[in-house]
mmCIF file as Biopython writes it, N, C-alpha, C and O atoms, coordinates in Angstrom:
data_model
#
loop_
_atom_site.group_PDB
_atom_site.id
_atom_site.type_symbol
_atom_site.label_atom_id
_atom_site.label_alt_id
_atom_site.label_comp_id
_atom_site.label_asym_id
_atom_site.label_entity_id
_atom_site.label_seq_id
_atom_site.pdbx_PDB_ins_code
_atom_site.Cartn_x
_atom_site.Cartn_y
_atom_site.Cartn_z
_atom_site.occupancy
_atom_site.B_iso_or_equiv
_atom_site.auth_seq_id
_atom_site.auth_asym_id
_atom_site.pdbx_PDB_model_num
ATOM 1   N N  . UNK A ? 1  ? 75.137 92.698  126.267 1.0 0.0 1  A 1 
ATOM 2   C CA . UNK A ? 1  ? 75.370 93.283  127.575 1.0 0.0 1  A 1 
ATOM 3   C C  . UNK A ? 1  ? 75.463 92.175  128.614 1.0 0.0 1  A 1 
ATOM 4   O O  . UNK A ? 1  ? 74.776 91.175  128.407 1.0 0.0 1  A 1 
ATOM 5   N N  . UNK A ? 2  ? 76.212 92.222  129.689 1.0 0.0 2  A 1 
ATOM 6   C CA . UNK A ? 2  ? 76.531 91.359  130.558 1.0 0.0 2  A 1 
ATOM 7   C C  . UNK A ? 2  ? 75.488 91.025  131.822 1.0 0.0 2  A 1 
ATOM 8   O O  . UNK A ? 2  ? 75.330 89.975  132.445 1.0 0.0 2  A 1 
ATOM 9   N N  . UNK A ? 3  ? 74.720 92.559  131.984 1.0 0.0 3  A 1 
ATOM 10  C CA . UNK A ? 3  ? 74.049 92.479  132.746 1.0 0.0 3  A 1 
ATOM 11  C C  . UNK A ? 3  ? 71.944 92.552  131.914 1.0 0.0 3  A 1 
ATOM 12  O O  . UNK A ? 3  ? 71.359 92.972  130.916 1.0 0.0 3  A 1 
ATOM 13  N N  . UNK A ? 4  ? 71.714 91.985  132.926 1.0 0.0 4  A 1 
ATOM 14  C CA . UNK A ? 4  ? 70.147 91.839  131.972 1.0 0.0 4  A 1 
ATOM 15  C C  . UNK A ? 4  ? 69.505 93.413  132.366 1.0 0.0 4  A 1 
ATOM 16  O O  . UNK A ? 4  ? 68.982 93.882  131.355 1.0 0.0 4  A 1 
ATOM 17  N N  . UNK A ? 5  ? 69.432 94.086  133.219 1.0 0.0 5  A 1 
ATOM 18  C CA . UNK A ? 5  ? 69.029 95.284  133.079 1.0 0.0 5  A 1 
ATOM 19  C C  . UNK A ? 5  ? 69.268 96.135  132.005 1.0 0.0 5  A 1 
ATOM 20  O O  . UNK A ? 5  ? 68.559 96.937  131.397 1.0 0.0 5  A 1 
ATOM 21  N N  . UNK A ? 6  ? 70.723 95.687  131.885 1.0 0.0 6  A 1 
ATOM 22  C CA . UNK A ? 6  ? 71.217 96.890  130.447 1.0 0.0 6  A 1 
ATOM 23  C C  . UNK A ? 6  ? 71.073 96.636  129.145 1.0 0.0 6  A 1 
ATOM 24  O O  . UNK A ? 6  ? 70.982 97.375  128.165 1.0 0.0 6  A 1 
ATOM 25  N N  . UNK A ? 7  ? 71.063 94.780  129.367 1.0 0.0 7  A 1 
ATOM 26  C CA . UNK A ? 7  ? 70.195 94.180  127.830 1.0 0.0 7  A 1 
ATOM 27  C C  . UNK A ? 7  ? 68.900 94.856  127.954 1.0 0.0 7  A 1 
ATOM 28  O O  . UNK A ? 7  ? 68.909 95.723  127.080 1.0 0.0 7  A 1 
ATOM 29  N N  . UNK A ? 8  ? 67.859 94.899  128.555 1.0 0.0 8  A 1 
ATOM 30  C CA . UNK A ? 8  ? 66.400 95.306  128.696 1.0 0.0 8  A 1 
ATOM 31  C C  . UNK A ? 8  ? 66.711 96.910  128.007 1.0 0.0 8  A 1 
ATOM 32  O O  . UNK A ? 8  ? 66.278 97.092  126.869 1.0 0.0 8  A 1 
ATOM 33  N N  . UNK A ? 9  ? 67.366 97.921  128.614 1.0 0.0 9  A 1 
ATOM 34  C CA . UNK A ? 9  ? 67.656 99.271  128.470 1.0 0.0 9  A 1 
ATOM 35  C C  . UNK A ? 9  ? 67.947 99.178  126.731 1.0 0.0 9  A 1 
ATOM 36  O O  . UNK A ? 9  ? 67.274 99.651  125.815 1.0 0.0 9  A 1 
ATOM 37  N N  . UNK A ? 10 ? 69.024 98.498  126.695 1.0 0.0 10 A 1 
ATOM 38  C CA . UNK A ? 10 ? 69.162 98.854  124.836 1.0 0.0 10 A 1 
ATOM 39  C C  . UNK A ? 10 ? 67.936 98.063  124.186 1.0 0.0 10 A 1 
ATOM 40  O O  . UNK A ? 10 ? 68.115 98.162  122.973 1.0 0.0 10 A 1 
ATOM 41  N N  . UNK A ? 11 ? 66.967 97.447  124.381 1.0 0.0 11 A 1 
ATOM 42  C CA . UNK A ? 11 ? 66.047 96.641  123.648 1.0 0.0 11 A 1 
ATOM 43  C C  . UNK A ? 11 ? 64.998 97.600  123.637 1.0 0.0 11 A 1 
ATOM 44  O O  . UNK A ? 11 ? 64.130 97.668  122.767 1.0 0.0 11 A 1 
ATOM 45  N N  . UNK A ? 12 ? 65.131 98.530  124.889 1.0 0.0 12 A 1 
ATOM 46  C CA . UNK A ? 12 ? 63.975 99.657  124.983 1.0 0.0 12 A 1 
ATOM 47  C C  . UNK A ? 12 ? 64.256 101.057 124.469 1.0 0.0 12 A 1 
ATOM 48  O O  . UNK A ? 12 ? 63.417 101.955 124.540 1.0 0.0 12 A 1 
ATOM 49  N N  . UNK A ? 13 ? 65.613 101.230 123.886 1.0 0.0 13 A 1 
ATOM 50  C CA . UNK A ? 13 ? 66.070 102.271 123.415 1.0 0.0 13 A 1 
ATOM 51  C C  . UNK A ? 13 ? 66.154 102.072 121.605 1.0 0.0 13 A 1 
ATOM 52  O O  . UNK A ? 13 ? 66.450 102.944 120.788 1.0 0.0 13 A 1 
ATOM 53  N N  . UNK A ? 14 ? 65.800 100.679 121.352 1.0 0.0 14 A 1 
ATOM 54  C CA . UNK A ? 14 ? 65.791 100.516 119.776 1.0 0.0 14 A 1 
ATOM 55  C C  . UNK A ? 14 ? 64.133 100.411 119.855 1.0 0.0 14 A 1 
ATOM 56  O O  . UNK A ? 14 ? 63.793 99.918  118.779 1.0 0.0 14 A 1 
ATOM 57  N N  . UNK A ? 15 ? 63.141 100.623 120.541 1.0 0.0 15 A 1 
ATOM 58  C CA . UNK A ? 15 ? 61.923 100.578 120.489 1.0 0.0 15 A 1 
ATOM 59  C C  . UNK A ? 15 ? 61.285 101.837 120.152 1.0 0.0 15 A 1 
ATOM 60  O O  . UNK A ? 15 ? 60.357 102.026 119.367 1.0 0.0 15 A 1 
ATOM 61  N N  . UNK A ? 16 ? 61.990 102.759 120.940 1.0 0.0 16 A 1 
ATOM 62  C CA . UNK A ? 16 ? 61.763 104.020 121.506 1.0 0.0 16 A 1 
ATOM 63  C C  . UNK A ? 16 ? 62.133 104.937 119.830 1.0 0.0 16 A 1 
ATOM 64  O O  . UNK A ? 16 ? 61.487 105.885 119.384 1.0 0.0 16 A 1 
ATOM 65  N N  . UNK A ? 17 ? 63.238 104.331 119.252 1.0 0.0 17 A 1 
ATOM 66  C CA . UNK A ? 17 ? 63.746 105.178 118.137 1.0 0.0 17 A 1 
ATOM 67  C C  . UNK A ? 17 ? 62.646 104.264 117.095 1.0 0.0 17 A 1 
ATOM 68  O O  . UNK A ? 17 ? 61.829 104.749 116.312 1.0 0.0 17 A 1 
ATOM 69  N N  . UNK A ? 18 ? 62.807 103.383 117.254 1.0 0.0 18 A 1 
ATOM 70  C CA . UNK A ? 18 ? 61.806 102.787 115.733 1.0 0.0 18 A 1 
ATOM 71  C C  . UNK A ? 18 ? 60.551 103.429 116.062 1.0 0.0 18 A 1 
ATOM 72  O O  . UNK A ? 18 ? 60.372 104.215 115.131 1.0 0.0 18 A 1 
ATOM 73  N N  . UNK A ? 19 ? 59.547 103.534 116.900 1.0 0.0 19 A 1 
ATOM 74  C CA . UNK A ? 19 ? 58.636 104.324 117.175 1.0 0.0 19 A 1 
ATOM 75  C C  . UNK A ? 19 ? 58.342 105.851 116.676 1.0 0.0 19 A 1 
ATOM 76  O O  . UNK A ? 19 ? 57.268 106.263 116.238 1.0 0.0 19 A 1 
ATOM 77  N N  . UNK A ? 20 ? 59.944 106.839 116.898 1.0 0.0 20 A 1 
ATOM 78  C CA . UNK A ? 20 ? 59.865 107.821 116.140 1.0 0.0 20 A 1 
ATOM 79  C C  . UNK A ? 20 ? 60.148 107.804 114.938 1.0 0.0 20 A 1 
ATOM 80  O O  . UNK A ? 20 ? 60.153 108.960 114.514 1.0 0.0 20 A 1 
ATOM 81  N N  . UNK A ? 21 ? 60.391 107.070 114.163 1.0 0.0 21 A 1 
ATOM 82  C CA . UNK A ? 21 ? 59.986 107.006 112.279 1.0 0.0 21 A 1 
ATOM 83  C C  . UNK A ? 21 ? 58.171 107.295 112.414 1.0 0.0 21 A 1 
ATOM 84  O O  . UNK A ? 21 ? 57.544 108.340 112.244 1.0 0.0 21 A 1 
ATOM 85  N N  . UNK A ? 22 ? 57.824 106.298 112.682 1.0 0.0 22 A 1 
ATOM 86  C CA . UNK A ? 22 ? 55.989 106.517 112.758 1.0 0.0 22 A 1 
ATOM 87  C C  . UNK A ? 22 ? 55.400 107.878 112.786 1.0 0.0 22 A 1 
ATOM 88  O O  . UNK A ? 22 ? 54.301 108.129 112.292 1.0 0.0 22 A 1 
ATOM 89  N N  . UNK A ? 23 ? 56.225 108.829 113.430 1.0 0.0 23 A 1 
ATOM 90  C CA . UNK A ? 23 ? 55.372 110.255 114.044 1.0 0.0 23 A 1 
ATOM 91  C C  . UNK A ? 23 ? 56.321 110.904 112.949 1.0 0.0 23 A 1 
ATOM 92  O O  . UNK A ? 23 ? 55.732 111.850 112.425 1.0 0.0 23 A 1 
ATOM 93  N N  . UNK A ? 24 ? 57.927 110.663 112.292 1.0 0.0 24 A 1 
ATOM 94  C CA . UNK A ? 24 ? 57.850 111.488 111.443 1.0 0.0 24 A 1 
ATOM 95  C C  . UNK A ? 24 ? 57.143 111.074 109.841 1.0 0.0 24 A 1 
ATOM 96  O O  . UNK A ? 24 ? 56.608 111.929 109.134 1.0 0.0 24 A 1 
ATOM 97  N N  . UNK A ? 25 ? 57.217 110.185 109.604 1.0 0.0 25 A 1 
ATOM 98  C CA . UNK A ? 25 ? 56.101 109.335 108.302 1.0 0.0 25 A 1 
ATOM 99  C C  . UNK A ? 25 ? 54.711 110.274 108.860 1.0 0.0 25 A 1 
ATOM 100 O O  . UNK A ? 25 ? 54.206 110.807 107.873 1.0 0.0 25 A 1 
ATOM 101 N N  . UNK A ? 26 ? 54.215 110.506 109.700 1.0 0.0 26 A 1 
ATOM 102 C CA . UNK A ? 26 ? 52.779 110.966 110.033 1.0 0.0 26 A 1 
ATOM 103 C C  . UNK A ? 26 ? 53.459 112.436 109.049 1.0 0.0 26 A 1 
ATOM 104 O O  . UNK A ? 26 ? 53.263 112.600 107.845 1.0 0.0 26 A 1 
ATOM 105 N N  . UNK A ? 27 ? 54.140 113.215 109.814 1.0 0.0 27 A 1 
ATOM 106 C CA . UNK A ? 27 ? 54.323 114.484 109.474 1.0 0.0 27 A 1 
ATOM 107 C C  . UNK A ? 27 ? 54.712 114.383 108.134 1.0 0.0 27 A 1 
ATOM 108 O O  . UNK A ? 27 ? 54.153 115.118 107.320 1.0 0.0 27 A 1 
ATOM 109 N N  . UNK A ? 28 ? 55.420 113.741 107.831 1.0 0.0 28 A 1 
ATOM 110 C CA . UNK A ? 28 ? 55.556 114.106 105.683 1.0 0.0 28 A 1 
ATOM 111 C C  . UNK A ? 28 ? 54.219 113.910 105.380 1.0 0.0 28 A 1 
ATOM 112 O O  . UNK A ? 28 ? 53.677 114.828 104.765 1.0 0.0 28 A 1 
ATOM 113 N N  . UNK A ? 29 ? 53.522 112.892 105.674 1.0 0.0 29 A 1 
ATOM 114 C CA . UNK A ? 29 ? 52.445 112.234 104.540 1.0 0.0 29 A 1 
ATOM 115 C C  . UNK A ? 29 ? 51.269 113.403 104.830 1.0 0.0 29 A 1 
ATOM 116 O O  . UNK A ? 29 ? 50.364 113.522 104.004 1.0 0.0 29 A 1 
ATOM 117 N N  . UNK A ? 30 ? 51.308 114.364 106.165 1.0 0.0 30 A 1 
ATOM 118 C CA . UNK A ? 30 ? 50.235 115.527 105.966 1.0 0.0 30 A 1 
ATOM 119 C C  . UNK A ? 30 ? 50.750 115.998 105.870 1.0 0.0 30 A 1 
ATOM 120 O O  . UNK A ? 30 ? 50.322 117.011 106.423 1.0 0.0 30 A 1 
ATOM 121 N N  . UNK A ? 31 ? 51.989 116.274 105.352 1.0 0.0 31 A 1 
ATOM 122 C CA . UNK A ? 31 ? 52.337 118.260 104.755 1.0 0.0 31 A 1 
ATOM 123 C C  . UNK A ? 31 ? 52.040 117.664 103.297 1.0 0.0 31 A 1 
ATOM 124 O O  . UNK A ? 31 ? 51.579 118.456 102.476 1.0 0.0 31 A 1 
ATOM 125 N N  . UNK A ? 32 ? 52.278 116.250 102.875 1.0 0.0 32 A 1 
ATOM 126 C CA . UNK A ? 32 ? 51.858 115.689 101.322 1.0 0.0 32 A 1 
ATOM 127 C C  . UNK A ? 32 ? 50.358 116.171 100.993 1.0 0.0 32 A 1 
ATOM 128 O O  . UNK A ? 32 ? 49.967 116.614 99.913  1.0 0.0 32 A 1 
ATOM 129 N N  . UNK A ? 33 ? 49.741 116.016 101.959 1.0 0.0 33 A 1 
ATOM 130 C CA . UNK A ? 33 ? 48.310 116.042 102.055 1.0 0.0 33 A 1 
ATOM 131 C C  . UNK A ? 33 ? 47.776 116.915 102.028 1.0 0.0 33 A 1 
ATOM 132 O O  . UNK A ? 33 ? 46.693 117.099 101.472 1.0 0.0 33 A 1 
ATOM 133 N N  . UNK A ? 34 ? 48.485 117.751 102.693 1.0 0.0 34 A 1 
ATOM 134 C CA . UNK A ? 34 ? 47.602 119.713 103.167 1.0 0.0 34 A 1 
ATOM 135 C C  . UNK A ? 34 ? 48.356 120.646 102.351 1.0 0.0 34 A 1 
ATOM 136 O O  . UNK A ? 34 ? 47.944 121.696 101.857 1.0 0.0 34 A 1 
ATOM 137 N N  . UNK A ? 35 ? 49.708 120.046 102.260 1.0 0.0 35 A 1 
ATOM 138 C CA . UNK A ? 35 ? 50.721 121.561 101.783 1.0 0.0 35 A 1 
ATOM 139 C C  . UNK A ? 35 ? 51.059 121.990 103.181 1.0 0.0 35 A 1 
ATOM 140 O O  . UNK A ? 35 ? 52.069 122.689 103.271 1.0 0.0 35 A 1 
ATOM 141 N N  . UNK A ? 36 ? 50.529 121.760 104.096 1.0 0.0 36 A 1 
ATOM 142 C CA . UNK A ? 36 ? 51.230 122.684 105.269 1.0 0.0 36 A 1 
ATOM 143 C C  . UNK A ? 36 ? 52.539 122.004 105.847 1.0 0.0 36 A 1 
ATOM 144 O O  . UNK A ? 36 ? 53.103 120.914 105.751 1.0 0.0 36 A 1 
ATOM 145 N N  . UNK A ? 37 ? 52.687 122.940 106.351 1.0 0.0 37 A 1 
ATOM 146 C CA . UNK A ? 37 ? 54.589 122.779 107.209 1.0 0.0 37 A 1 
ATOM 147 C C  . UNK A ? 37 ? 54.398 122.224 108.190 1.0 0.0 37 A 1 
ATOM 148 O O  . UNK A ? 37 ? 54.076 123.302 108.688 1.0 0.0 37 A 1 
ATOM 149 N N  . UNK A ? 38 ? 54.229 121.266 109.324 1.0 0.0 38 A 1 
ATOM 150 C CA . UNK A ? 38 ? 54.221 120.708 110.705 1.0 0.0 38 A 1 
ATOM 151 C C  . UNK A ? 38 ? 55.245 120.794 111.286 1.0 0.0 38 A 1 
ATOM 152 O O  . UNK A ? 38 ? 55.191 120.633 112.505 1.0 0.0 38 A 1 
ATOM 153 N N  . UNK A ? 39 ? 56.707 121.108 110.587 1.0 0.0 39 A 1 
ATOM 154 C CA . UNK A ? 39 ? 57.905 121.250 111.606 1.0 0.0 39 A 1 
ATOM 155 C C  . UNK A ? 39 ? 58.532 122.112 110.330 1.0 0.0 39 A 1 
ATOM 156 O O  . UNK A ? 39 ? 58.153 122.146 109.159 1.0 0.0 39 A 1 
ATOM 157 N N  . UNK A ? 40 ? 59.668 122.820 111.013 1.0 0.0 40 A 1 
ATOM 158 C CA . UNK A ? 40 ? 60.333 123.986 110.428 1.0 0.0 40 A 1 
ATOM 159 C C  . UNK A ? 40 ? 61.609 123.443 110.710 1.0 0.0 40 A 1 
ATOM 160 O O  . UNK A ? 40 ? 62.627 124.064 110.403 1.0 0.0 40 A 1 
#
């Protein structure tokens, strides 16, 4: 990106998505755990 604000913006938008793997890994490994459903 040309401008450094919008470099900062995409560096914080590949943070933001790698972050949500973590919360869905949480949700498989307890429906592994309980049997229960956490999302439908």
């Amino acid at each position: 990106a040309d401008y450094p604000i919008m470099r900062h913006m995409m560096n914080l938008e590949s943070v933001r998505t790698y972050e949500g793997t973590d919360e869905v890994h949480a949700l498989v490994v307890g429906r592994a755990l309980t049997g229960e459903e956490a999302f439908r």
